[in-house]
C-alpha positions in Angstrom: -35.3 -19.6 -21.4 -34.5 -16.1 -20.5 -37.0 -15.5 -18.4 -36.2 -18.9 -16.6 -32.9 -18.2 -15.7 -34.4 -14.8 -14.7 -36.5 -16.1 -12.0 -33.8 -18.9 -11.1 -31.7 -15.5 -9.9 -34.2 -13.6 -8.1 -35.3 -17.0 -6.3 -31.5 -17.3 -4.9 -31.3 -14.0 -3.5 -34.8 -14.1 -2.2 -33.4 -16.7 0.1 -30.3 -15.5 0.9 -31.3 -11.7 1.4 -32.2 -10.3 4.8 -35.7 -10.1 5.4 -37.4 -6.8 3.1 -38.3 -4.4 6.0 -40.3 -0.8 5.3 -36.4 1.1 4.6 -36.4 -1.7 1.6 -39.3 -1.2 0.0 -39.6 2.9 0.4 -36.1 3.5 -0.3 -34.7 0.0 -2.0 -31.3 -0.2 -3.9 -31.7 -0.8 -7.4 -29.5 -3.1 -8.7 -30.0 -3.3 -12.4 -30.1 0.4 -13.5 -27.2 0.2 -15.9 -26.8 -2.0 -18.9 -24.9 -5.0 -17.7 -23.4 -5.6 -21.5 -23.5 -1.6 -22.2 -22.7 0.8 -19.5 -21.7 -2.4 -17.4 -18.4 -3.2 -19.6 -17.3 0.2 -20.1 -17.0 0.5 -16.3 -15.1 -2.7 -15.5 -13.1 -2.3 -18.0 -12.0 1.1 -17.6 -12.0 1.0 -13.7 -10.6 -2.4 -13.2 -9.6 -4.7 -16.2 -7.2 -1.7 -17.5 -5.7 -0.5 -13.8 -5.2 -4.1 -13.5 -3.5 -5.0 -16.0 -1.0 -1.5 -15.5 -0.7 -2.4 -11.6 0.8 -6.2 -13.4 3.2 -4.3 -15.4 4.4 -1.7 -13.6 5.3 -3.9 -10.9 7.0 -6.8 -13.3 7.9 -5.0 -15.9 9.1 -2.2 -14.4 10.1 -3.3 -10.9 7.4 -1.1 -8.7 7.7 -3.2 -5.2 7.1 -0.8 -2.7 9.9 -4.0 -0.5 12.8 -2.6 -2.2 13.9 1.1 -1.1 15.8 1.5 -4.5 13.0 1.3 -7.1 12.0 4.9 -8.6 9.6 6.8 -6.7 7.4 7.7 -9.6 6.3 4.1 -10.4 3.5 4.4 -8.1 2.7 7.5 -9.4 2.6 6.7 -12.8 0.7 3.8 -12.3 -2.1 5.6 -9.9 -2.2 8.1 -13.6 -3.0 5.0 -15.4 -5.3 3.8 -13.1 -7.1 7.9 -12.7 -7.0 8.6 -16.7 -8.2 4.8 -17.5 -11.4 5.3 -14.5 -11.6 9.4 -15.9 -12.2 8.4 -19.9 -15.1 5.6 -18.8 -16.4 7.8 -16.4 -16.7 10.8 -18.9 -18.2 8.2 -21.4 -21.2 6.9 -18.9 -22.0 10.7 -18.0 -22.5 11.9 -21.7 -24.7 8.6 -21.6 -26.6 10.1 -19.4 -25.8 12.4 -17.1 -28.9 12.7 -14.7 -28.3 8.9 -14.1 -24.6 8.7 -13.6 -25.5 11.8 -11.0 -28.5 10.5 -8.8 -27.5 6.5 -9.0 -24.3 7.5 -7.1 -21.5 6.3 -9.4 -20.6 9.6 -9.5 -19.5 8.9 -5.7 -16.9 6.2 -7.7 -14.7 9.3 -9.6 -14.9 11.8 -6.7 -13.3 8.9 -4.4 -11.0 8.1 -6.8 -9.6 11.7 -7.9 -10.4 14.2 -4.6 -8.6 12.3 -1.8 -5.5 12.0 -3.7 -6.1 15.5 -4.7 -6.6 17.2 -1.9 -3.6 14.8 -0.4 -0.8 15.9 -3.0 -1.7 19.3 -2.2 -1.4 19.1 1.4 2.1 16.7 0.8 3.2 20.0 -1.2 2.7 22.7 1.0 4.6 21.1 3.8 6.8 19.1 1.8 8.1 23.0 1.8 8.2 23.6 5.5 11.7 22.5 7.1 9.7 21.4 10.6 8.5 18.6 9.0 10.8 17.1 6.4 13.9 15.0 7.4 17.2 14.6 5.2 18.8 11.5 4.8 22.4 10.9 4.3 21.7 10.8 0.3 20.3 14.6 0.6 16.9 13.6 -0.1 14.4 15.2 1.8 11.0 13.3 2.9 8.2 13.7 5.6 8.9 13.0 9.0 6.4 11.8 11.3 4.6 15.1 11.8 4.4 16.2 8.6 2.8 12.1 7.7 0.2 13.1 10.6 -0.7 16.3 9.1 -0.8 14.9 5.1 -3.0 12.3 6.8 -5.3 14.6 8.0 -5.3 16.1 4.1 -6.7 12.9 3.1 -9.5 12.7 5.8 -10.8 16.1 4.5 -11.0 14.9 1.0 -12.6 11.6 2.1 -15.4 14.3 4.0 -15.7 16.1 0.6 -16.7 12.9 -0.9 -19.0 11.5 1.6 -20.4 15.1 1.5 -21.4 15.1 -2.2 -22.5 11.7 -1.9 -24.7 12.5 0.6 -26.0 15.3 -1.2 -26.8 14.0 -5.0 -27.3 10.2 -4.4 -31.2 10.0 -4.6 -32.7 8.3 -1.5 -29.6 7.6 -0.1 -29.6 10.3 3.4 -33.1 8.9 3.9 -32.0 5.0 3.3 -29.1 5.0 6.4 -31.0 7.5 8.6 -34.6 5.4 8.3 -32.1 2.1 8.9 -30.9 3.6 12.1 -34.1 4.4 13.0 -36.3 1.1 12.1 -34.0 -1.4 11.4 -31.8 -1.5 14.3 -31.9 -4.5 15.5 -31.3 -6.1 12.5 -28.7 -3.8 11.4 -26.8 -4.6 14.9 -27.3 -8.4 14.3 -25.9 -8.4 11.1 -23.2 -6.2 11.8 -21.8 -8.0 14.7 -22.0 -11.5 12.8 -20.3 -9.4 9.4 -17.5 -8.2 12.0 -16.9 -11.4 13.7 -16.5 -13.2 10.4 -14.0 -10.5 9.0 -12.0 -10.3 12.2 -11.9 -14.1 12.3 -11.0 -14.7 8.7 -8.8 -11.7 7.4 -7.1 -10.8 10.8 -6.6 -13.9 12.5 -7.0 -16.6 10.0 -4.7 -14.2 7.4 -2.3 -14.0 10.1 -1.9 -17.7 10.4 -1.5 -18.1 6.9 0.8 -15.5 6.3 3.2 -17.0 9.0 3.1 -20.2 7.7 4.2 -18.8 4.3 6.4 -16.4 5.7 5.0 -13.7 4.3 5.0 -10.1 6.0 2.5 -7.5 6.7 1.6 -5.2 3.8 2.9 -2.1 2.9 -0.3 -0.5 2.7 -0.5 -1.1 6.8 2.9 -0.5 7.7 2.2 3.1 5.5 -0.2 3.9 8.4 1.5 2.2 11.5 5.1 2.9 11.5 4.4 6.6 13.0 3.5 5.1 15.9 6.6 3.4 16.3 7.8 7.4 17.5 9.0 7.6 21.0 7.3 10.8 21.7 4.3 10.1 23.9 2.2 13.2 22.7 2.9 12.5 18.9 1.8 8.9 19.6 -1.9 10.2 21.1 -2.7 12.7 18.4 -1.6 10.1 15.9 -3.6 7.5 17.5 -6.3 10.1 17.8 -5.4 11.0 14.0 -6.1 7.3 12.8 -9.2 6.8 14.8 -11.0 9.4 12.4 -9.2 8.4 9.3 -9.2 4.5 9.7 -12.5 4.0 11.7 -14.5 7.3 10.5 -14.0 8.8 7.4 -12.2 5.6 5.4 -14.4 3.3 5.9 -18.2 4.6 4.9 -16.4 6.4 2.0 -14.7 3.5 0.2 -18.5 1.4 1.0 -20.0 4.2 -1.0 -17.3 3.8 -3.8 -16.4 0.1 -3.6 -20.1 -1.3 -3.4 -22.8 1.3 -3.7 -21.7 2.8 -7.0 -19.5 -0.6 -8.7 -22.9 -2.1 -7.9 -24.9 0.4 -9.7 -21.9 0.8 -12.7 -21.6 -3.2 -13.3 -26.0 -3.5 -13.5 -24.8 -7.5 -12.6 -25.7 -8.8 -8.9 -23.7 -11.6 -9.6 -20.9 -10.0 -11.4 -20.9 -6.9 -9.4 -19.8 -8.7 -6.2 -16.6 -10.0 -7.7 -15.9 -6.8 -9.8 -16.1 -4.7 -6.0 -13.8 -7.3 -4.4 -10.9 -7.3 -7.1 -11.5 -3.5 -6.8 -11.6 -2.9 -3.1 -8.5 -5.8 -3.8 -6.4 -4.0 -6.2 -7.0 -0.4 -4.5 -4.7 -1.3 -1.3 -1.9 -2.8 -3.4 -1.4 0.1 -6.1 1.9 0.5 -4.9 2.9 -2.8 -6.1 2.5 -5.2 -3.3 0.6 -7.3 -4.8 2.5 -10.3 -2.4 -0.9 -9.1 -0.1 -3.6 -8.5 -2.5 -5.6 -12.0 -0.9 -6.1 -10.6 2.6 -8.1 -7.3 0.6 -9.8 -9.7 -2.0 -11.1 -11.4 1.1 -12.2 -8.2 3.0 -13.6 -7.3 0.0 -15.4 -10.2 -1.1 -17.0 -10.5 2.4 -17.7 -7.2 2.1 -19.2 -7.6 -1.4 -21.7 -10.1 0.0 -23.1 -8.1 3.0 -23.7 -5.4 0.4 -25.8 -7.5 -1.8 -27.5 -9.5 0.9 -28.6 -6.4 2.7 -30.3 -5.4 -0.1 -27.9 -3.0 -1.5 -27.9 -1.1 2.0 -24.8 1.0 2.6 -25.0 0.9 6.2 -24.8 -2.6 6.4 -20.9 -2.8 5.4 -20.5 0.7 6.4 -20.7 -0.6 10.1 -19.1 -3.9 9.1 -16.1 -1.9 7.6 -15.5 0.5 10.6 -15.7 -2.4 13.3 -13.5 -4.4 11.2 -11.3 -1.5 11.0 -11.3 -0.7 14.6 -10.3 -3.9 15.6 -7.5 -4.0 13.9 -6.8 -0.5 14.7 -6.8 -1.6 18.7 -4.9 -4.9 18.1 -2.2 -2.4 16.5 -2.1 -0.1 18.8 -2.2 -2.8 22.2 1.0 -4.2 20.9 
């Protein structure tokens, strides 16, 4: 029986995969080397069923809506410590597993995402937090980060984002030679696929979400409005460098870094095709609303779901929604920027 609904699975995605080129069989993706009911449930649980359920309480039980300006600051805070400790403990458990395979699978790539950026990003929000050039003071006497000191804490973020691509890059067996060889053999292909992957995005989370949202009355997320309200500055030469500023964090360095996190190592963690698609779109999901504004979290589950699919009917090849990801991202990016 087993084996039956074994080969019922590989049948599906034999249909529904691209074509298996030279890059596919040299270097191929391997879906199932975790246990599924082992390894597999001590990642989802720790990386998205527990963060999950904290983001839920923390934002109903405690108020965290990142909407009203007179909720407590460290909510978000407190919850992204849930969410870090909670990844941390399950991550700590799968590397005594086995250490070499946590390593050279990649799902190491999934902890250094989670805990670097933000890392590297409080210190840099710190160390000018301290500088009176880029702080503002409000009427209340609290201080925060103009729009300067935003750019520079941005750039923060891009270099841990490079730290992690970098490491991932450099321990992930295979995976240098898998996206190089795919550029290099597979272009046609990869262009086809990428084009059709950004049309569908663009058409469905941009300008289908859009529709939706007005109809409901809903607005645009905070996570967005986080990025683009510096450009709403007057000054001309802010507004370029900021521009310039978001072209390497938004089209560059986000979007092949959260495709190594979000699908290349959930997919190796889960050790579940099937399972692993809907485990990296709640993820990719529940990463952009952390702050509580949840009102949102569809138009991420979408990108992430669609996401979710190239990577699995690519064969489990980054590159695919790497380039998917970044055209995505640039279109929006431009539709922001020409209004």
């Amino acid at each position: 029986m087993d084996s039956t609904i074994s080969s019922t699975k590989v049948n599906f995605w034999n249909k529904v995969q691209l074509p298996e080129t030279n890059v596919d069989r040299q270097y191929g993706f391997l879906f199932k080397i975790y246990n599924p009911k082992t390894d597999g449930i001590i990642f989802i649980v720790t990386i998205l069923l527990i963060p999950f359920i904290s983001l839920f309480i923390f934002r109903f039980a405690f108020g965290m809506n990142p909407a009203v300006k007179d909720v407590n600051a460290w909510l978000p805070m407190a919850n992204q410590g849930v969410v870090i400790l909670s990844a941390l403990i399950g991550g700590y458990v799968l590397y005594n597993r086995n250490t070499k395979l946590f390593v050279k699978t990649g799902l190491l790539t999934f902890y250094t995402f989670l805990l670097i950026p933000f890392i590297v990003a409080m210190i840099g929000m710190m160390i000018i937090s301290v500088i009176p050039t880029f702080v503002n003071v409000n009427e209340e006497g609290t201080s925060q980060l103009n729009n300067w000191g935003t750019l520079l804490v941005t750039w923060f973020q891009i270099i841990g984002e490079l730290v992690v691509i970098w490491i991932a890059f450099k321990s992930t067996t295979d995976l240098k030679s898998r996206v190089l060889e795919t550029f290099k053999k597979n272009w046609r292909l990869l262009s086809i696929t990428v084009a059709i992957g950004i049309l569908i995005m663009v058409g469905i989370c941009i300008f289908g979400y859009a529709a939706f949202a007005s109809q409901i009355g809903l607005e645009e997320s905070e996570n967005q409005n986080t990025i683009t309200g510096p450009l709403k500055d007057a000054n001309s030469t802010f507004k370029g460098i900021y521009i310039f500023t978001l072209i390497i964090f938004t089209v560059l360095a986000a979007p092949i870094a959260e495709e190594l996190a979000c699908r290349h190592a959930i997919f190796v963690g889960v050790g579940n095709r099937g399972i692993a698609i809907f485990i990296s779109a709640f993820y990719f999901g529940i990463m952009h609303v952390s702050n509580g504004d949840i009102e949102n979290l569809l138009n991420y589950l979408i990108a992430g779901f669609i996401l979710a699919i190239t990577f699995s009917i690519s064969r489990g090849n980054v590159t695919y929604t790497w380039l998917v990801h970044m055209g995505y991202n640039f279109t929006a990016l431009m539709l922001i920027v020409a209004k």
